[in-house]
N, C-alpha and C positions, 0 to 999 in steps of 0.2 A: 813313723807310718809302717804298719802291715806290711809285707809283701804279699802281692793277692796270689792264691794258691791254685794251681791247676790241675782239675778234675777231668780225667776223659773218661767217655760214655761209652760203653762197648753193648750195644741192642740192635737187636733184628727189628723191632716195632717201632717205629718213626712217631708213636704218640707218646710212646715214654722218654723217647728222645728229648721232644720237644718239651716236655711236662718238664724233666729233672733239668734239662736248660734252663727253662724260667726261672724254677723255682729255687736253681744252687747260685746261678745269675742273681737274686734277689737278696742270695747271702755274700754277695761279692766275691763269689767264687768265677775265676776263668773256666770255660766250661770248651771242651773239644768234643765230638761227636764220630762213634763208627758204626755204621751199619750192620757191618758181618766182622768175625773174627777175622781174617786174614785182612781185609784194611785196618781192625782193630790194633793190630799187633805193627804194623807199617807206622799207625799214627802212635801207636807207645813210644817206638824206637825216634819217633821223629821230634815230637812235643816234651816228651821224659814230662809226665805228668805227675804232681805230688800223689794222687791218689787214682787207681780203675777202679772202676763200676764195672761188673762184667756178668751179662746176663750168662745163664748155662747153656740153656737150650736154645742153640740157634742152627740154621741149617749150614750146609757145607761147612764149615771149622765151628767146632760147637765149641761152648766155655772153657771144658776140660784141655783141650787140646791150643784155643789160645793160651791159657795162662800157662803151659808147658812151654810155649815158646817164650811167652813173656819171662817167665823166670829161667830160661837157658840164655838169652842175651846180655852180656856184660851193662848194657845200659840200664836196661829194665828189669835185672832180674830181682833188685830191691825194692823196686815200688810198692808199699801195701795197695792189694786188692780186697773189696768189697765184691761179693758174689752176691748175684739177683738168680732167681729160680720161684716157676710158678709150684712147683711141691719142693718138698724137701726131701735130698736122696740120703742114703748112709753115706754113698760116696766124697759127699760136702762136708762130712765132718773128718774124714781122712788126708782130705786138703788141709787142713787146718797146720796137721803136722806135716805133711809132705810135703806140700808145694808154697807152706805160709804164706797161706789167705789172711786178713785182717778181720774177717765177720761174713755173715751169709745174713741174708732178709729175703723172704718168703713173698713170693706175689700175692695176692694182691697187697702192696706194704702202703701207710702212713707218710707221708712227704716230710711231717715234723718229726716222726720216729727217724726218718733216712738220717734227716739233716743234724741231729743228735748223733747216731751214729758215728756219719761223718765229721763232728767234732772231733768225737772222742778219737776216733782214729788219726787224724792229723793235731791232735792236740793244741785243738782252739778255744778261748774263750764261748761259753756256751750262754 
């Protein structure tokens, strides 16, 4: 048997929350949830999550500045991250090598495109 794999959600908007619950919940994924960046990075360090989701643009600790914390922590600084953003900046693709991101997807995005993503990043049967 699998071991189910644990996803935490890093968003300011409580209907995408609830959306990627359901719908990574229906791929037997364990699903954690943080509202803002600075409980985002509390529940990284707490859960040690196989994969973040981490939207950019949020208020008070924006994305940029969690996943800085997230990869200065001994616990968390290897977890692949998945960036969410409603544009795409230059700055997302300089993560990639700087701060090794796993993938960036563009708002409005596809819930079967994420979940494919999400595969391939944790290297599941698709």
């Amino acid at each position: 048997m699998d071991i189910q794999k644990k996803i935490l959600v890093i968003d300011d908007e409580e209907d995408i929350l609830k959306l990627l619950r359901v719908r990574l919940e229906q791929e037997k994924y364990k699903v954690v949830t943080a509202l803002d960046g600075d409980s985002g990075i509390k529940m990284a360090e707490l859960e040690t999550p196989d994969l973040i989701i981490l939207d950019i643009m949020m208020p008070k600790v924006d994305g940029y500045t969690c996943l800085k914390e997230i990869r200065r922590l001994p616990k968390t600084k290897d977890i692949p991250v998945l960036m969410l953003s409603g544009k795409e900046e230059e700055k997302v693709r300089d993560l990639f090598a700087f701060q090794k991101i796993s993938g960036y997807i563009e708002k409005p995005f596809e819930l079967d495109d994420l979940v494919v993503r999400i595969k391939e990043i944790l290297k599941v049967q698709i």
